[in-house]
Structure formats: structure tokens, C-alpha cells
N, C-alpha and C positions, 0 to 999 in steps of 0.2 A: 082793497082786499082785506077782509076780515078774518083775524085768527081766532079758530075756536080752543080755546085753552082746556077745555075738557074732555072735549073730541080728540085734542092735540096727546091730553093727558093719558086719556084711556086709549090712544095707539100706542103711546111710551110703554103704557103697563101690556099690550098685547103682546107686544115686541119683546119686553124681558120676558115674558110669560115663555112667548116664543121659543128666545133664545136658550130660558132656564131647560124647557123641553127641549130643545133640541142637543143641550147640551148634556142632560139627561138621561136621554133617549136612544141618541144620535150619537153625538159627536165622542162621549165617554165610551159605548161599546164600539165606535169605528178605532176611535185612539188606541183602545186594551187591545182591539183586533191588529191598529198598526205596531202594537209596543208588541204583541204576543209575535206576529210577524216578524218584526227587527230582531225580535230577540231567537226566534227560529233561525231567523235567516242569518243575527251573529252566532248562533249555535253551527249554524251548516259551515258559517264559514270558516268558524272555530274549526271545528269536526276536519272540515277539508284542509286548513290550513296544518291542522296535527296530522293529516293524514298525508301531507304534500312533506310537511319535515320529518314523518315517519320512513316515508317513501324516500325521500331523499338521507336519511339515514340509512335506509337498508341496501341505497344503491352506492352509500361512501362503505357501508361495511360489505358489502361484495365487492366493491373494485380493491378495500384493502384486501379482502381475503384472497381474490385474485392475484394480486400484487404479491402479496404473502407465500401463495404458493407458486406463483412465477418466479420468485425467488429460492422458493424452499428445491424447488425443481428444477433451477440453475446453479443450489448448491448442492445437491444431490448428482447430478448431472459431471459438474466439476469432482465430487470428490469419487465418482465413479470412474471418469477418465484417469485425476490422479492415483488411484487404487488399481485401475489396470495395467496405466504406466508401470508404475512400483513392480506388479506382481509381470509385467513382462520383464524389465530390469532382472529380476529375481531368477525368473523361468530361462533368461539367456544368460546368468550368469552359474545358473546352477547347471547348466547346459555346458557350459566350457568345463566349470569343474569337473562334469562326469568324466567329458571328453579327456580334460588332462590324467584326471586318474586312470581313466583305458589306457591311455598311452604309456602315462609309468607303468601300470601293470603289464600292458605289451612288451617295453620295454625289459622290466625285472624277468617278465619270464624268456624274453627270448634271449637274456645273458643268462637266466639260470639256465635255460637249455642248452647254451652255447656250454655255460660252464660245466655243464653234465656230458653232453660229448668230449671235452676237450680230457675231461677225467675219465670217459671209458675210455678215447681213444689212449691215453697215458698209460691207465693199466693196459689195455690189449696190447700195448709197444712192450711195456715192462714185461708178460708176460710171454710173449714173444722173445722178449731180449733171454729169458732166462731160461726160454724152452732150446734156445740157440745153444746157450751157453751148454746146457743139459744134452744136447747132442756130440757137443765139440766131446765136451769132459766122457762122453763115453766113449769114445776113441781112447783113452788112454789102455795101454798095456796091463794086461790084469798084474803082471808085478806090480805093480804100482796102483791097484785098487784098494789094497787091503792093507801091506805092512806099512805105510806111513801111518796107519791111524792105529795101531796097538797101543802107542802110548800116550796118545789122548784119550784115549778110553780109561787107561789104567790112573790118566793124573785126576781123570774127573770120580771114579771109582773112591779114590784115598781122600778126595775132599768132602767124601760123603758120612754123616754125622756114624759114630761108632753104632749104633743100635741097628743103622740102616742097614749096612755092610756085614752086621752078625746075619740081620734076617737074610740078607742075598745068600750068603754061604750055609744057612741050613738046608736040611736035607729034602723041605719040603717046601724050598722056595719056587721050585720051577723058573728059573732063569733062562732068558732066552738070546741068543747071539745071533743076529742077526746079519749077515754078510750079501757082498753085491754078486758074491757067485759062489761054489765048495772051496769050501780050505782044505789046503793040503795040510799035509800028518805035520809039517814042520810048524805053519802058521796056524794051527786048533795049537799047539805045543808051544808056540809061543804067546798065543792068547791066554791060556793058563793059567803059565806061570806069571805074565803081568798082573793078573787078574788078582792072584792069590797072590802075588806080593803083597799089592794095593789094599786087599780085604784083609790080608792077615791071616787067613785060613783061607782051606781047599775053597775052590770055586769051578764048579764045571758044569757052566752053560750048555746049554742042548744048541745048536747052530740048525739055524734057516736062512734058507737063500731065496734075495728081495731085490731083482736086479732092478730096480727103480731108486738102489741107494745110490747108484755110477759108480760109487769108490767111498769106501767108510765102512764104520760098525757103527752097531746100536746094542747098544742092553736090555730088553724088556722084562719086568715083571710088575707085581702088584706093590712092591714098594720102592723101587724107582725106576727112570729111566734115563738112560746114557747115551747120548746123540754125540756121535762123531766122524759124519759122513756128509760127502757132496749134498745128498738128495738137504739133507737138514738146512746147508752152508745157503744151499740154493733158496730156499724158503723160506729162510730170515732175511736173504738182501733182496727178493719180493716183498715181503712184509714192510722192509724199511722203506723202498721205496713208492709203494704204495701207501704208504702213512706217509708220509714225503706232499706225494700228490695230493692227498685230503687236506695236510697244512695249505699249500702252497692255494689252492681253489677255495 
């Protein structure tokens, strides 16, 4: 077998020729088209891989934001039930207070009210006891209405300041004597001259009869008056005892 070295040569040079074109031609636009590919196809995966850890970002920050307000909602939750607790504590404690202040108040008033019966029932006995007494004392004998009080008249008359005692015995004092029934000639004559001892000069009262005195005189005018009679005796030991009673309640 015989080698042709020039035939052999000039396929060598086809063959680069070949391979220069093919590589050229050929294999540089297939290569750019697989580099431009690889590099799309690292771009997609790029893209997908940011779009996979974007995605898996957005799904850790909704499960925290979930988490967050599953929380925020279970603290919301708790400080609501604690908040109604409190404000029931509150509403049943302020519920008893009401209740116990009605009840003092019930209380206070229904011993004020006790104590306000207990104080008219006191007066109506007091006034009772003295309307008793103001019936008994009218039985007494008309002697004995009038002459035991001439000279309580005349001692309370002489304790009265000088000026007072001139105006009663002027002529235009209008002084009034007041008796529990008519005096006789002997008792107007013994009033008198009590009278006008006690004044120091004439005195002569005008006499009325006021059988609501039971037994006593009075003096009336515009510059004093002389109380010396049951109806008066009567109406201060009412008065005391009914001041009595307002202490005592």
C-alpha cells in the first residue's frame, strides 16, 4: 500500500479548512446560542430561585404576621376578659356598697322615724298630762283662785326697774288685771293696795276675766307684764318638759 503524502496533505488542509469553517460557522454561533441559552436558562433560574426565596419570604412574613396577630389577639382577648373581670369585681362591689348605704339609710330613717314618734308620742302624754293637771286645778274653790296670788303679783310688780313701775301707774298706762273669774269689792281692794304699795304710787288696773287662768293674776300692758297664775305655772312645766324631750332624742 502506497501513501500519497500530498493527497494525504491536501485532506489535512481540507479537514482544518473544514474544521476552521465549521468552527466559524458552526460551532461559535451554536456555542453563543448554548452560552446565550445557559445563560437565559441561569437567568430563569436566577429569576425563579429569587422568586422561590421571595416567595418563601413572603410566606415566613405572613405566617409571622399571622403568628403576631394570633398573638396580639390572644393578648387582646386576655386583657379583655381581665378588664371585664375587674370591672365585674367593681360593678358587684359597688352593688353591695349601694346596698349597704340603703340599708343605713333605711335604717337612719326608720330610727329617725321611730325617734319622731317616740317625741310626738312624749309631747301628746306631756300635753295630756297637763291638760289633766288643768282640769284637776279647776276644781279648786274660787277662794282660792285668786287671794293666794296678790302677793306674787305685788313682789314681781317692786322688782320691776323704777321707770317701769312710774309708766304702769301713769294715767295713761292702760293697765290690765286680768283674773280667773269677777273680784269682789274686798279682792279689786286688796289688789290695789298691793299694787300701789309695790309701784309706790296709785295703781288701778281695769280687771278682765280669762277663766283659762284656773287660779292666778296677770298684769298686762305695753310696758310689762306680770304672770302669776296656774294657766302660766302650767305652760312653763310644758315648755320644760318638752325641752326635756328634744334633749333627751
Amino acid at each position: 500500500m502506497r501513501i500519497d503524502w500530498s493527497t494525504l496533505a491536501l485532506q489535512a488542509i481540507n479537514v482544518a479548512v473544514l474544521v476552521w469553517l465549521l468552527s466559524r460557522f458552526l460551532f461559535r454561533p451554536v456555542s453563543d446560542i448554548i452560552a446565550k441559552r445557559q445563560a437565559a436558562a441561569r437567568k430563569l433560574i436566577d429569576d425563579a430561585t429569587h422568586e422561590r426565596d421571595a416567595a418563601r419570604a413572603e410566606r415566613e412574613r405572613v405566617h409571622a404576621e399571622r403568628a403576631s396577630l394570633a398573638a396580639a389577639r390572644d393578648d387582646a382577648l386576655k386583657a379583655a376578659l381581665a378588664q371585664a373581670a375587674a370591672e365585674r369585681e367593681r360593678l358587684i362591689e359597688q352593688a353591695r356598697a349601694d346596698a349597704q348605704a340603703l340599708r343605713d339609710a333605711a335604717r337612719a330613717q326608720a330610727e329617725a322615724d321611730a325617734a319622731q314618734r317616740a317625741k310626738e308620742l312624749d309631747a301628746r302624754a306631756t300635753r295630756l298630762a297637763v291638760d289633766i293637771a288643768a282640769k284637776l286645778l279647776a276644781r279648786l274653790p274660787d277662794s282660792a283662785r285668786v287671794a293666794g296670788f296678790v302677793d306674787g303679783v305685788a313682789a314681781s310688780l317692786a322688782q320691776l326697774p323704777e321707770d317701769v313701775r312710774a309708766a304702769l301707774a301713769a294715767g295713761d298706762a292702760r293697765v290690765q288685771l286680768v283674773a280667773p273669774r269677777a273680784l269682789t269689792t274686798q279682792e279689786a281692794a286688796a289688789c290695789r293696795a298691793a299694787f300701789t304699795a309695790s309701784v309706790g304710787r296709785p295703781l288701778e288696773p281695769d280687771v278682765r276675766v280669762d277663766p283659762a287662768l284656773i287660779a292666778g293674776l296677770e298684769l298686762e300692758s305695753k310696758y310689762a307684764n306680770v304672770r302669776n297664775s296656774l294657766r302660766q305655772d302650767l305652760a312653763t312645766i310644758e315648755a320644760a318638759l318638752l325641752s326635756d324631750d328634744d334633749g333627751d332624742h
